[in-house]
C-alpha positions in Angstrom: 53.9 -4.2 -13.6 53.1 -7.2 -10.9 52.9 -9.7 -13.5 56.1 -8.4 -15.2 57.6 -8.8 -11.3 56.8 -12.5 -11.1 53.5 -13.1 -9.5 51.2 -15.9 -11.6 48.2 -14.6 -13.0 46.5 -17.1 -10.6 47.6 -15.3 -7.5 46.7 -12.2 -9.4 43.2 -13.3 -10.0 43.0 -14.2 -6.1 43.7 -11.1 -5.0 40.9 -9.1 -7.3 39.0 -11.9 -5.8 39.8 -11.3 -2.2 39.5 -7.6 -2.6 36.2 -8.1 -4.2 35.0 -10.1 -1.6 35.8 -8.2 1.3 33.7 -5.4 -0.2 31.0 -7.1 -1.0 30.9 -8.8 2.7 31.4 -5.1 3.9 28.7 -3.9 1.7 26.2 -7.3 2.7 26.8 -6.5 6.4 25.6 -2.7 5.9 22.5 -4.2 3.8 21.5 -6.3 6.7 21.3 -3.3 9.2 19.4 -1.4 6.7 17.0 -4.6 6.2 16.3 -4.9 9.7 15.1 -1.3 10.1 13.0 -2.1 6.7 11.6 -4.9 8.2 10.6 -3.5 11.1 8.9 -0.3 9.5 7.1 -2.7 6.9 6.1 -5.5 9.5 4.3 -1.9 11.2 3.2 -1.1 7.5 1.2 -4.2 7.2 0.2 -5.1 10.9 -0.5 -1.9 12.9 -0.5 -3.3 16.7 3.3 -4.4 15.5 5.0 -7.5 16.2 8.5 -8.2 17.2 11.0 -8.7 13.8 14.6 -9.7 14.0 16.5 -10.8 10.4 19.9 -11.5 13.0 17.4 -14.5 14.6 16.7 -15.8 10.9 19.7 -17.7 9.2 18.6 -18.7 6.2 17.1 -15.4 5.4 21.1 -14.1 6.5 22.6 -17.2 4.6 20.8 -16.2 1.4 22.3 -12.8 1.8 25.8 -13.6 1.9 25.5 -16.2 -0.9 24.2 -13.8 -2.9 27.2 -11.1 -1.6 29.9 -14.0 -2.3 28.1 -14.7 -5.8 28.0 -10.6 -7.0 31.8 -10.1 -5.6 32.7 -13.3 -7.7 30.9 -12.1 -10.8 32.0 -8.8 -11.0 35.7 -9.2 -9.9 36.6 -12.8 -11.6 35.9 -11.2 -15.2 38.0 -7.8 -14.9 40.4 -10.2 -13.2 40.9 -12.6 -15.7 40.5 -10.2 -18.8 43.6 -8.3 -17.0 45.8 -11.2 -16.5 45.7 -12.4 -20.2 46.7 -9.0 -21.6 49.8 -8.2 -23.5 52.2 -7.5 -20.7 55.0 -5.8 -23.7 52.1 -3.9 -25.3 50.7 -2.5 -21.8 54.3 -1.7 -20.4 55.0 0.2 -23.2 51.6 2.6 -23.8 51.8 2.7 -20.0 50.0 6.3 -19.6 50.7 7.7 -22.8 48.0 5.7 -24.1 45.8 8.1 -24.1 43.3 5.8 -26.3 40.0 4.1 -24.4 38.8 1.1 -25.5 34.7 0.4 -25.4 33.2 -2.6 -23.9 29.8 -3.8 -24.9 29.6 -5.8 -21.3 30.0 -2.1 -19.9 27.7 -0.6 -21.7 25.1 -3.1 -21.6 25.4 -3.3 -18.0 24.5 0.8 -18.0 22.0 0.0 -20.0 20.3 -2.6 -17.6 21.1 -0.2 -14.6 19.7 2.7 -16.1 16.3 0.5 -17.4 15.4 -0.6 -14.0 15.5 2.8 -12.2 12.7 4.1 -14.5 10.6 1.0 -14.4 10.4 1.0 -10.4 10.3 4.6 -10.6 6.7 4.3 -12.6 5.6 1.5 -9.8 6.1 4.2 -7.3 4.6 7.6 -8.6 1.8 5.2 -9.7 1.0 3.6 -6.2 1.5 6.6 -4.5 -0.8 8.3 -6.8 -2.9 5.4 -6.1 -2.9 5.6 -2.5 -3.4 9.3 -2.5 -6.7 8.9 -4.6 -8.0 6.5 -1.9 -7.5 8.3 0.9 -9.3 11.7 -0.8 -12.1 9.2 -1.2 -15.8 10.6 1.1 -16.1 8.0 3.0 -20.0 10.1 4.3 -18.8 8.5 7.8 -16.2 9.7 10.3 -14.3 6.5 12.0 -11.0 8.2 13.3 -12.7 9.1 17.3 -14.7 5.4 17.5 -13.9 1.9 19.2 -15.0 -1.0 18.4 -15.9 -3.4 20.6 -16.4 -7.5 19.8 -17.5 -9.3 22.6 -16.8 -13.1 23.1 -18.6 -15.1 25.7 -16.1 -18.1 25.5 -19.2 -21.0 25.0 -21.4 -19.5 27.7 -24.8 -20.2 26.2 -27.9 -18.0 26.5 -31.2 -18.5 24.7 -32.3 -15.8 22.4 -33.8 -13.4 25.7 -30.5 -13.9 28.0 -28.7 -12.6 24.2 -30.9 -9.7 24.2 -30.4 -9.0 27.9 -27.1 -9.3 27.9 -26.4 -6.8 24.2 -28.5 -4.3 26.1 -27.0 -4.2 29.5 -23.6 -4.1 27.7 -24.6 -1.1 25.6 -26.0 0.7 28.8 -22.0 -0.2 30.3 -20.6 1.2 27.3 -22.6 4.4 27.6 -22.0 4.6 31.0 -18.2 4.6 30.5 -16.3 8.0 31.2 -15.2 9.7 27.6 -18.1 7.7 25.8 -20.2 10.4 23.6 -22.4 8.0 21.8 -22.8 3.8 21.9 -24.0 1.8 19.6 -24.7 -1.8 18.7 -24.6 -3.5 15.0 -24.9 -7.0 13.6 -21.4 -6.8 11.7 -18.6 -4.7 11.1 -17.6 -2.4 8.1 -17.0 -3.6 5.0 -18.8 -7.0 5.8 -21.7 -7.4 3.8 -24.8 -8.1 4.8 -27.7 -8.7 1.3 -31.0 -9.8 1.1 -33.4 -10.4 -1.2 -35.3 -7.2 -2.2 -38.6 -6.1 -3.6 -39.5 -2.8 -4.3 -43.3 -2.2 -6.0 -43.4 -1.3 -9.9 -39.5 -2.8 -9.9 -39.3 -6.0 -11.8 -36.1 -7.2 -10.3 -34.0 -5.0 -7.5 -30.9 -7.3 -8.2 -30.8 -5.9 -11.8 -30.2 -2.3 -10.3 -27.1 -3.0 -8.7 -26.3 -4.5 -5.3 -28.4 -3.4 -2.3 -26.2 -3.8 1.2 -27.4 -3.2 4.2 -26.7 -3.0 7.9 -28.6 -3.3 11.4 -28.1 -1.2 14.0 -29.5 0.5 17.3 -30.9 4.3 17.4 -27.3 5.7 18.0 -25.7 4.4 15.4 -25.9 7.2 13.0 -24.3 9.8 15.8 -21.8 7.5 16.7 -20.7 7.3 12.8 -21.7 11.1 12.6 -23.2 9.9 9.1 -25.9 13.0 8.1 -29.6 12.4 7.9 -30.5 14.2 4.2 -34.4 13.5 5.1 -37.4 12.1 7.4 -35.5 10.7 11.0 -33.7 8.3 12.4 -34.1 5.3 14.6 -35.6 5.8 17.5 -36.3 3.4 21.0 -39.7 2.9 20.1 -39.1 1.5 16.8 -39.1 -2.2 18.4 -40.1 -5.9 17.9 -44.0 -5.1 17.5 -44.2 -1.7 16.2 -44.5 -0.4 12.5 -41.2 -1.7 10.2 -39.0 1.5 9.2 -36.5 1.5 7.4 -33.8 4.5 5.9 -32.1 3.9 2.7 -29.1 6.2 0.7 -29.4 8.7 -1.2 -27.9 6.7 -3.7 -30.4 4.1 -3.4 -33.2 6.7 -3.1 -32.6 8.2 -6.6 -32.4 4.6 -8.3 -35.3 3.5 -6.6 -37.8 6.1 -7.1 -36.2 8.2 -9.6 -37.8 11.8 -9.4 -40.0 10.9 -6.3 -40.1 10.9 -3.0 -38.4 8.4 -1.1 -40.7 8.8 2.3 -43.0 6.4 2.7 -42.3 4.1 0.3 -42.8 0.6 0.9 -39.7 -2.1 0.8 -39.9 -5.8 1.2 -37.1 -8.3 2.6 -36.8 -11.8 2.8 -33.9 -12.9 5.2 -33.1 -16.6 4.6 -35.2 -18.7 6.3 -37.5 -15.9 7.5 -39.6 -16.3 4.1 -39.2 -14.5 0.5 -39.2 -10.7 -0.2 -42.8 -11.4 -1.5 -44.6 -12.6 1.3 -42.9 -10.3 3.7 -44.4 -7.1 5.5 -44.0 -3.6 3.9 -41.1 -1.8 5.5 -41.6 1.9 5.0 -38.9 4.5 4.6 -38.8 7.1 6.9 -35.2 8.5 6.4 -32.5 9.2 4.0 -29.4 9.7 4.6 -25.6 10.4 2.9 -24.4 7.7 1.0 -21.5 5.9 3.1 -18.9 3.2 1.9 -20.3 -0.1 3.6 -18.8 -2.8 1.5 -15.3 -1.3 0.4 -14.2 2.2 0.5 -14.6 2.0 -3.6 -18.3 1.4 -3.5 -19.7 3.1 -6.3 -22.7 3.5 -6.4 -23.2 3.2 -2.7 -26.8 1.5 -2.5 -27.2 0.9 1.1 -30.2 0.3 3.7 -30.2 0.8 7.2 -33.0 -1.7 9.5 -33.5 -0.9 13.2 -31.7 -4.0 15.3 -34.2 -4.2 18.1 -37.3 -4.4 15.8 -35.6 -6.8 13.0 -33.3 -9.3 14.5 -32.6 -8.2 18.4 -30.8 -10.8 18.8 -28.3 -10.6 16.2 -25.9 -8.2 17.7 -22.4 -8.6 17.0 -19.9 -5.6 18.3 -20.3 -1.9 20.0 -19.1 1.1 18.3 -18.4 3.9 20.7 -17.9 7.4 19.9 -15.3 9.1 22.2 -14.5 12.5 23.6 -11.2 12.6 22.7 -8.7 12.0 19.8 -6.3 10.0 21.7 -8.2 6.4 20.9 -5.4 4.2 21.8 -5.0 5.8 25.0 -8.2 5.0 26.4 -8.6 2.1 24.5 -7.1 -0.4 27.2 -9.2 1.1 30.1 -12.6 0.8 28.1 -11.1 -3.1 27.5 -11.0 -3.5 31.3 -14.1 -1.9 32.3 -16.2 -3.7 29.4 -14.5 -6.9 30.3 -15.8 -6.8 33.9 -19.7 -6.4 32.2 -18.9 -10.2 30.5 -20.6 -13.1 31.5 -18.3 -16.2 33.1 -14.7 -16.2 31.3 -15.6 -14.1 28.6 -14.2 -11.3 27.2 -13.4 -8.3 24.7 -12.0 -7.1 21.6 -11.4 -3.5 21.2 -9.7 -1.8 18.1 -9.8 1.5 16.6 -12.3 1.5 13.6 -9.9 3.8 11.5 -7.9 1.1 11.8 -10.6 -0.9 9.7 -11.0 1.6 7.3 -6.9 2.0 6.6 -6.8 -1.6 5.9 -8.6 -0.7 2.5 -6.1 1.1 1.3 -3.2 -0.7 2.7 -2.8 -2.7 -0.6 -1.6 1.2 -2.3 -0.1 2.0 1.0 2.2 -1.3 0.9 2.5 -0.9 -3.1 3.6 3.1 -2.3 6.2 2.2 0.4 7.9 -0.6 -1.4 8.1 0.6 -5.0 9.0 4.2 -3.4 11.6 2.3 -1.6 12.6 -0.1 -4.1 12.9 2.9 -7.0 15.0 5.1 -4.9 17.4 2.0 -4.4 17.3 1.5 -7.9 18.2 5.1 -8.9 20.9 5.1 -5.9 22.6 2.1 -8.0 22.4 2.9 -11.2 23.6 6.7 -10.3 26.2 5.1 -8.6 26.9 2.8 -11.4 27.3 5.9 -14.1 29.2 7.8 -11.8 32.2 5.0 -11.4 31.8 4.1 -15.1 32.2 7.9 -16.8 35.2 8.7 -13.8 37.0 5.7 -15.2 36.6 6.4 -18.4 38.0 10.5 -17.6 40.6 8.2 -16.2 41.7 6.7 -19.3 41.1 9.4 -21.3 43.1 11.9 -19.8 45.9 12.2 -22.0 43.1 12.8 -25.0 41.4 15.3 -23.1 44.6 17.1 -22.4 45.7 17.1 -26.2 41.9 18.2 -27.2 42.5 21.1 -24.4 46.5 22.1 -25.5 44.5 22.4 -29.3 42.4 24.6 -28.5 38.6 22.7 -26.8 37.3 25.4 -24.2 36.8 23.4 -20.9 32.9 23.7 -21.5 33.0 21.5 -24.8 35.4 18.9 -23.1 32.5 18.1 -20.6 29.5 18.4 -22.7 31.6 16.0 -25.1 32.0 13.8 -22.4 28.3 13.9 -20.5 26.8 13.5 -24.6 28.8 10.3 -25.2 27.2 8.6 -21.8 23.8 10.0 -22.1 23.0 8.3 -25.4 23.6 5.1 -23.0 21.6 6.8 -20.6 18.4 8.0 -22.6 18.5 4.2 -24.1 18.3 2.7 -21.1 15.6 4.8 -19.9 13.6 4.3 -22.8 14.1 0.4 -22.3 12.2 0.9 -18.7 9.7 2.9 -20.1 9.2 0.2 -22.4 9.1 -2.2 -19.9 6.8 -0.4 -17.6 4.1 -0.4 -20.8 4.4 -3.3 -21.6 3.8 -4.7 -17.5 1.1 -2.3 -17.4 -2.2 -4.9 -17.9 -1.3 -6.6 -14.6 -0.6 -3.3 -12.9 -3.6 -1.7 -13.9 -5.6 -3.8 -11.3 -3.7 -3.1 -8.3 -4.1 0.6 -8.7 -7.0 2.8 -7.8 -8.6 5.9 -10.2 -5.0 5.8 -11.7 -3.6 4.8 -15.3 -1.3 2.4 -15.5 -0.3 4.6 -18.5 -0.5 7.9 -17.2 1.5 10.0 -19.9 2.4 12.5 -17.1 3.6 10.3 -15.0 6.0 8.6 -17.9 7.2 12.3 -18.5 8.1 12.5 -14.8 10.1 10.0 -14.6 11.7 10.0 -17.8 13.1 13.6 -16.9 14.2 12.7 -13.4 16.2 10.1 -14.3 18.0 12.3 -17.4 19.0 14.6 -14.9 20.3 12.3 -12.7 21.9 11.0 -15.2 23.3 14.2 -16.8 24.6 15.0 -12.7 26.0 12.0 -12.4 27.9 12.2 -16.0 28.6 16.3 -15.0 30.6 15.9 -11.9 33.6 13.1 -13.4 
C-alpha cells in the first residue's frame, strides 16, 4: 500500500533500514550494561583480590560493539527490505489478506537451523565443564588449606649470610606463633604445587625414576598440624631432629606401598642427592620413621601421589621460603591484614610481606573448569535465549500468514488440538535437525575438548541425551505458545 501511494522503493528500503538500526543500537546499548556486569564478575572469576573493570573507559572494545550492531541491523533489515520493495505491487494488493497461502524460505529455515545448532553445541561445553569442575572439587586433597595463611617474606636486597638466614626464619616463625588467632606455624622451602625432585635411591630398586615421580617438600615440625595432614604410622618431625642428628625422613602411603610392596615402610633406608650436594649413591641413609596420607603436592590431579617429607632444620636450614599459619577462625581475610602488619614489623630494614589465603592456591587448580563452567554456562544460556527467541518470532509470523488456512482447516472440521500439533510438527523437524547438527558439531570438536576437562568424557552419552531433550522442549514451548 505505501509503494502504491508514491514513496520510491529507496525511501522504503531506508526506513526498514532506520527502524532496524534503531533496534539494534537499542539492543547494543543494553548488551554493553550486561557486559560490564560480566566483566566484572569474570575479572573476580579469574583474579580473586579483584581489580577495577570499566568497558565505558575502553573505546575500541565499545566501537567494535556498535560496528558490529550497525553491521547485524544492516544484514537482517536490507534483505527483507529489498525483497519487499521488488514484489508485485497488482498481485499483493489483490491477495491482500485473503491470501491465506505461506510461502517457505530456505534463508529462514536455514537460519533456524544455524540458531537451533549452536544452542546444543554450547549447551555440551557447559554441562561438560561444569561436570568437570564438580569432579575436581570432590577430589581428597588428604590436606585442609581453607583456615591457613601464607606468608612470603621479602627482605628487599638486605643480605645475610647463611646464620643471620637461619636467625632471621626462626625468630619470624616464633612472631608468627606468637600472633593472637595463630594455632599452629610453620615454615617450608616452597609453596604447593611447586615441585621440588631429587635424585633417589632406594636399596634392591634398580631405578626409583622408573616407578613414577617422587616429589618432595621440606618443612619444620608443625607443618603437618598446620596442614592437619594425618600421620598413618611411626611420628612426625620433631625439634631435635636437627643439622647433626640422625636423617629421618616420612614418605606417603602411596610411595610406601610402591616402594616396599608388602613390607614395612619403618626404618627403611632412602638416599638423596640434591644438586651440587653429591649423588643419591654417595649420600647418607635417611631412614623412615613416618607415614602419612597421601596429599596432592604437585597438582590437585596427582595420581599416584608419591611424595616425601625432609625435616628443614636438619636438611637445608637455610632454605626457608614462606610461613603457613593455621588460624582460630574461619574468617581468613579478616585477619589477614593485621597478621600482614604485625609480621611486617618482625622484617629486617625495608622489607616486607606477602600474605594470601592458601585455599586461594588450591582454587587456582581448578579455575581452568571453573572459568570453562562460567563461560560456556553463560554463553549456552545466551545461545538458547536466541535461538528460542528466534523460533518464537519465526512460527508467530508464520500463524500470521496462515491465518486464513487455519481458519478454513478449523470451519472444516480440525479440532483446535490438531491445528497446533500440525503447526509445532512442521517447525520441529527444523528444530530436531538443527539440534542434531550441534550434536554433530560437539563430536566432532570433542578431541580438543577432551583435554581441558577433568575425569569427564568429552562424549558422555548422558550428557548428549540431556541436552538434546532440553533443547526439544524448548523448542516444542517455543513452537506451542504462537
Amino acid at each position: 500500500v505505501r509503494l502504491a501511494i508514491g514513496p520510491r522503493r529507496a525511501r522504503l528500503v531506508g526506513q526498514f533500514a532506520i527502524e532496524g538500526l534503531l533496534l539494534a543500537l537499542v539492543g547494543a546499548g543494553c548488551g554493553v550494561v550486561i557486559a560490564q556486569w560480566g566483566g566484572i564478575a569474570i575479572r573476580r572469576l579469574l583474579l580473586p583480590e579483584g581489580s577495577p573493570f570499566s568497558l565505558f573507559e575502553d573505546w575500541r572494545t565499545l566501537s567494535f560493539a556498535m560496528l558490529c550492531a550497525v553491521s547485524a541491523a544492516m544484514l537482517t533489515t536490507l534483505g527483507p527490505a529489498l525483497i519487499a520493495a521488488r514484489s508485485n505491487l497488482a498481485g499483493a494488493l489483490k491477495a491482500g489478506a485473503r491470501e491465506g497461502t505461506f510461502h517457505r524460505s530456505r534463508a529462514r529455515t536455514s537460519l533456524l537451523v544455524m540458531q537451533a545448532a549452536l544452542s546444543p553445541l554450547l549447551l555440551v561445553g557447559a554441562v561438560l565443564f561444569v561436570s568437570s569442575f564438580t569432579n575436581a572439587r570432590g577430589i581428597p586433597l588428604g590436606y585442609d588449606a581453607r583456615p591457613v595463611l601464607e606468608v612470603i617474606p621479602d627482605v628487599r636486597g638486605h643480605r645475610m649470610d647463611s646464620a643471620g638466614s637461619i636467625a632471621f626464619a626462626r625468630r619470624l616463625l616464633a612472631t608468627a606463633q606468637a600472633l593472637p588467632g595463630v594455632e599452629h606455624a610453620a615454615r617450608v622451602n616452597s609453596g604447593l604445587f611447586r615441585t621440588n625432585t631429587a635424585e633417589l635411591r632406594v636399596a634392591g630398586i634398580d631405578s626409583v625414576e622408573a616407578l613414577g615421580r617422587f616429589n618432595f617438600q621440606l618443612a619444620s615440625p608443625d607443618y603437618f598440624n598446620v596442614m592437619r595432614i594425618p600421620l598413618l604410622r611411626g611420628r612426625v618431625f620433631t625439634d631435635g631432629d636437627r643439622d647433626g642428628t640422625a636423617r629421618v625422613a616420612l614418605v606417603s602411603e602411596a610411595m610406601a606401598q610402591v616402594l616396599w610392596p608388602g613390607r614395612e615402610p619403618l626404618g627403611q633406608c632412602i638416599q638423596m642427592g640434591f644438586g651440587d650436594r653429591g649423588r643419591a649413591a654417595e649420600a647418607p641413609c635417611t631412614a623412615v620413621v613416618g607415614v602419612v596420607a597421601n596429599t596432592a603436592q604437585q597438582n590437585i590431579s596427582d595420581d599416584p601421589r608419591f611424595m616425601y617429607y625432609l625435616p628443614l632444620d636438619q636438611t637445608a636450614p637455610d632454605q626457608f621460603s614462606r610461613l603457613l599459619l593455621r588460624l582460630s577462625t574461619s574468617d581468613v581475610r579478616g585477619v589477614m591484614e593485621d597478621i600482614r602488619r604485625r609480621l611486617t614489623r618482625a622484617m629486617p630494614g625495608d622489607g616486607f610481606v606477602v600474605v594470601r589465603p592458601l585455599q586461594e592456591v588450591v582454587d587456582d587448580q581448578s579455575r581452568t573448569w571453573r572459568l570453562g563452567a562460567t563461560l560456556f554456562v553463560a554463553f549456552g544460556g545466551l545461545a538458547l535465549v536466541v535461538a528460542l527467541v528466534g523460533l518464537y518470532g519465526v512460527i508467530s509470523y508464520t500463524v500470521s500468514q496462515r491465518m486464513h488456512e487455519l481458519g478454513v482447516r478449523v470451519a472444516l472440521g480440525a479440532r483446535t488440538a490438531d491445528v497446533v500439533v500440525m503447526v509445532i510438527g512442521q517447525g520441529f523437524r527444523v528444530a530436531a535437525t538443527g539440534v542434531a547438527a550441534g550434536l554433530a558439531l560437539a563430536l566432532i570438536a570433542a578431541p580438543w575438548v577432551q583435554p581441558l576437562l577433568f575425569e569427564e568424557s568429552a562424549r558422555n552419552p548422558v550428557t548428549y541425551s540431556i541436552v538434546a531433550v532440553t533443547m526439544l522442549l524448548a523448542a516444542v514451548a517455543a513452537r506451542a505458545a504462537p
